[in-house]
N, C-alpha and C positions, 0 to 999 in steps of 0.2 A: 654762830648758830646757822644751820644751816636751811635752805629754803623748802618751806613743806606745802603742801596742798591737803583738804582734803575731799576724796574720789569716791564715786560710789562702788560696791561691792557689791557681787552675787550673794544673798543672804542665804540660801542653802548650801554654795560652798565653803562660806564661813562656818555656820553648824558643823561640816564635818573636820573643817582644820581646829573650829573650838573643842570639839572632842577628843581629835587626836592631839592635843595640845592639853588638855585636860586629864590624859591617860597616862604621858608622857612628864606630869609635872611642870610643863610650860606655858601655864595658865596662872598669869598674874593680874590678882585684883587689884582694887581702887587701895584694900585693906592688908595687901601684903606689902609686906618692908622690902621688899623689891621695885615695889613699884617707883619709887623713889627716884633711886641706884640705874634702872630702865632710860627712865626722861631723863638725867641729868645724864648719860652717858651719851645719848643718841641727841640730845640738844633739842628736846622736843617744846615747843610752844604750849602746854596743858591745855592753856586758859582761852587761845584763840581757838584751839582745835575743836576742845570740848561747847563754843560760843558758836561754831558752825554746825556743830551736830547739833544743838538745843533750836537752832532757825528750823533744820528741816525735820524734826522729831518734835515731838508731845513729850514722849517718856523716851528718854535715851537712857543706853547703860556703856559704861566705856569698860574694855578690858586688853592686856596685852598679850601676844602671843609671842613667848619668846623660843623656841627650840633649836636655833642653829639654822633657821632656813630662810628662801625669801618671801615669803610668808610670814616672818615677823614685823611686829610694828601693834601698833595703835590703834586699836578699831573700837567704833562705836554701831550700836545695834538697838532695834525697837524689834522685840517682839511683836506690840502689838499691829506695827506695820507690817513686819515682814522685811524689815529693812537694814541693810548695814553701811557702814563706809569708814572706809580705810584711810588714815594719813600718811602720804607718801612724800619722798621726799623729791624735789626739784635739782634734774641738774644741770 
């Protein structure tokens, strides 16, 4: 598996790779059977990543942006902060 972090993120240029990643069909939830298929292909940690984003969020939401670019991966976001962060991998 390989070694991940996670980083904080500009949350307004999230908003626009969530969109165009939302336009594009590249936008997968907690509830899509992709999501799955995602972490178990990229060898993603869920449960640590998701336990970092819950210390620095109240209300987190996670979602993946997958479209072929390096801008995909793992991201978690608070609305009501105004907040995002991305997990990246270590190399």
């Amino acid at each position: 598996m390989p070694r991940a972090k996670v980083v904080d993120f500009d949350y307004y240029h999230f908003l626009r790779l969530l969109q165009r990643a939302t336009n594009a069909g590249g936008r997968i939830e907690k509830t899509d059977a992709r999501w799955e298929d995602f972490v178990k292909a990229k060898g993603i940690n869920e449960v640590a990543a998701t336990a970092i984003a819950r210390q620095k969020f109240e209300d987190v939401a996670a979602v993946i942006i997958d479209e072929g670019q390096d801008t995909d991966g793992l991201y978690f976001f608070s609305k009501n902060e105004e907040s995002c962060l991305r997990l990246v991998a270590i190399d």
